[in-house]
C-alpha positions in Angstrom: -36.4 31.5 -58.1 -38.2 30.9 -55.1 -41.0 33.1 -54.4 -42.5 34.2 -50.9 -46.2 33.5 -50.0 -46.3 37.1 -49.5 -45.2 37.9 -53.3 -47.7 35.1 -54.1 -50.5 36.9 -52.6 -49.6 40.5 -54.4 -49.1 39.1 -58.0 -51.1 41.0 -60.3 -52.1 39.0 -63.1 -53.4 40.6 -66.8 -56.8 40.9 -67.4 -58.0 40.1 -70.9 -61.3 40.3 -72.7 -62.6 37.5 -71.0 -60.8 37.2 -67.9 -57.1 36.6 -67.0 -54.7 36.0 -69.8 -53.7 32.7 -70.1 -50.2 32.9 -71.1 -49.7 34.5 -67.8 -51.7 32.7 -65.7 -49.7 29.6 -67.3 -46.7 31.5 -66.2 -47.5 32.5 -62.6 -48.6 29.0 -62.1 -45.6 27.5 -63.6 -43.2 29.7 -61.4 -45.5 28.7 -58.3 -44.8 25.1 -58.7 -41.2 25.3 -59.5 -41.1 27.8 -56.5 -43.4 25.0 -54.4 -41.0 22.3 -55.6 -37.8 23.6 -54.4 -39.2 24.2 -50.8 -40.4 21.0 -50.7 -37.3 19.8 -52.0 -35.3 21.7 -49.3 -38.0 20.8 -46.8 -37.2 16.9 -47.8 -33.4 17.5 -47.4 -33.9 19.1 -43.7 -35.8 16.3 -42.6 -33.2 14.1 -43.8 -30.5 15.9 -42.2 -32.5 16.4 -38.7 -33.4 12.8 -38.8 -29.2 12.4 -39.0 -28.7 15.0 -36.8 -31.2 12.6 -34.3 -29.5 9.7 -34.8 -26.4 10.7 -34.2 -27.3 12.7 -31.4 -29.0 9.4 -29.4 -25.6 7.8 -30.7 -23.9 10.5 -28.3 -26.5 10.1 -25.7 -25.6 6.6 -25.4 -22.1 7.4 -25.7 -22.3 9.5 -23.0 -24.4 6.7 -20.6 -21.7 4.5 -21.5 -18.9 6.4 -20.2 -21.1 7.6 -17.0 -21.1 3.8 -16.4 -17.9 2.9 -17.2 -16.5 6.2 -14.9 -18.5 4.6 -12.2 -17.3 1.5 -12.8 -13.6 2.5 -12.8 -14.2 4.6 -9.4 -15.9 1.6 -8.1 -12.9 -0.5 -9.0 -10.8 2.0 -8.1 -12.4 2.1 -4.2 -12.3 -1.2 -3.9 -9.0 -1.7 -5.0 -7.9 1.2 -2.2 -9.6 -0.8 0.3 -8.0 -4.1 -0.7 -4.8 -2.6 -0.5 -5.5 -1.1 3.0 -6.7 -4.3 4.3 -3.6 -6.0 3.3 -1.0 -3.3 4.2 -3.1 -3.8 7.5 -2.6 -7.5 7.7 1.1 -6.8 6.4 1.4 -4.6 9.9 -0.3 -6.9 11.7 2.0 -10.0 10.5 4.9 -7.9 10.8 4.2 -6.5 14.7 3.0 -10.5 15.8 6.7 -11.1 14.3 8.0 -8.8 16.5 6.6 -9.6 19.5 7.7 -12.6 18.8 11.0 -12.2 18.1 11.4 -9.5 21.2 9.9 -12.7 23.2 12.1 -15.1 22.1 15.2 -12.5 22.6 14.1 -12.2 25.8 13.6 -15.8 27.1 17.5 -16.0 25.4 18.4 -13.3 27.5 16.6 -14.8 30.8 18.5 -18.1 29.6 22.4 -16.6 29.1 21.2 -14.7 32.3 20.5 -17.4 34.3 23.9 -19.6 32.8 26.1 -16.3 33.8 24.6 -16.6 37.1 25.6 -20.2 37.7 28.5 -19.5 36.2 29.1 -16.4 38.6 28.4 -19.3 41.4 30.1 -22.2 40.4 33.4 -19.3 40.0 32.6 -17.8 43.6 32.5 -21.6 45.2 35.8 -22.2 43.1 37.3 -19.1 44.5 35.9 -19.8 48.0 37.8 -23.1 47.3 41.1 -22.0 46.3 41.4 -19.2 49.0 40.2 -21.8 51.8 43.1 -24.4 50.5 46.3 -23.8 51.9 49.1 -23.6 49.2 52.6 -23.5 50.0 55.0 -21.5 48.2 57.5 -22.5 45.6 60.6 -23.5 47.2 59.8 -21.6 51.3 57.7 -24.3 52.9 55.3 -21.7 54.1 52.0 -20.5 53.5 51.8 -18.0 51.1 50.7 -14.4 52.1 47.0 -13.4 51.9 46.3 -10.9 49.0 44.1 -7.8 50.3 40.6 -7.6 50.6 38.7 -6.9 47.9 35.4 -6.0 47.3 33.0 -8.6 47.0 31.7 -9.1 43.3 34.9 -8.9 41.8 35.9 -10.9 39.2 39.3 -12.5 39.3 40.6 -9.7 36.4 39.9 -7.6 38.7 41.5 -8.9 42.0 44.7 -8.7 40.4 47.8 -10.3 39.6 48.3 -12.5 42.9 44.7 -15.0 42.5 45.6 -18.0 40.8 43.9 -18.5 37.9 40.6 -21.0 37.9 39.6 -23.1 34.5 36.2 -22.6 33.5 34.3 -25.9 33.3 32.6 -26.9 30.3 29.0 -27.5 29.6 27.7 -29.9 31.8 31.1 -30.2 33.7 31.5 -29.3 37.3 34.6 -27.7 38.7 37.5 -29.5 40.5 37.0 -27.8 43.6 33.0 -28.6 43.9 34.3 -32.5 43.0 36.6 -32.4 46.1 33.9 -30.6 48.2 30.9 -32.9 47.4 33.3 -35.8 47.6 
């Protein structure tokens, strides 16, 4: 039984002839220092357990530092792999719209090219036309000239001048029609 410093302080020990009673005395005292002993037996115990309770609390505390860190860390690593992919997808566009304007000039010197062919094509039919309808050409079997289709308009192909123009082969690459041969020779 522990007892209080206030219950120390009121104990009334027995007087005898001569004083205190020993046996008493012996007892009070005896009660006191198991009393004393079991608070400082207790008081031992908490400063065990504080000096765990310490520990493991500067164990969290460094815990805790730790993942601060590491959370910076990973938003760090996280930013910089947002701006690495930016600055790729950028380079990605960037790669893809030089391909483009690439491609869209490439198409379009092909276009300028088939352009230009049709164009000397267009000529080289027009002088063959201009050829045939200059020659005279007698009909099958009459001996006279043959009759003169109508007018059309000019820029017509021969599809659509009808039935009556005779048809003219297209030369092939590099060839020149029959018509310019008789002309330029």
């Amino acid at each position: 039984m522990a007892l209080t410093p206030v219950e120390i302080r009121h104990i009334q020990l027995k007087r005898g002839l001569f004083g205190y009673r020993k046996a008493s005395v012996h007892r009070m005292m005896d009660d006191i220092a198991d009393s004393f002993e079991t608070v400082w037996r207790e008081r031992s115990q908490l400063v065990e357990r504080v000096d765990e309770l310490e520990t493991e609390v500067s164990r969290h505390v460094e815990l805790e530092g730790l993942l601060r860190s590491t959370l910076v860390s990973a938003e760090r690593a996280s930013q910089d792999l947002k701006e690495a992919a930016r600055r790729e997808s950028d380079v990605i566009v960037a790669e893809a719209n030089a391909e483009a304007r690439k491609l869209l000039r490439d198409a379009i010197t092909e276009k300028e090219s088939l352009m230009g062919d049709v164009r000397r094509v267009q000529a080289l039919l027009r002088s063959a036309l201009a050829v045939v309808d200059e020659t005279p050409v007698e009909a099958a079997g009459t001996g006279r000239a043959p009759e003169q289709p109508e007018e059309q308009p000019s820029g017509w192909t021969m599809e659509q001048r009808g039935p009556q123009a005779a048809p003219v082969a297209l030369p092939s690459a590099g060839e020149e029609p029959e018509g310019i041969r008789k002309l330029a020779g």
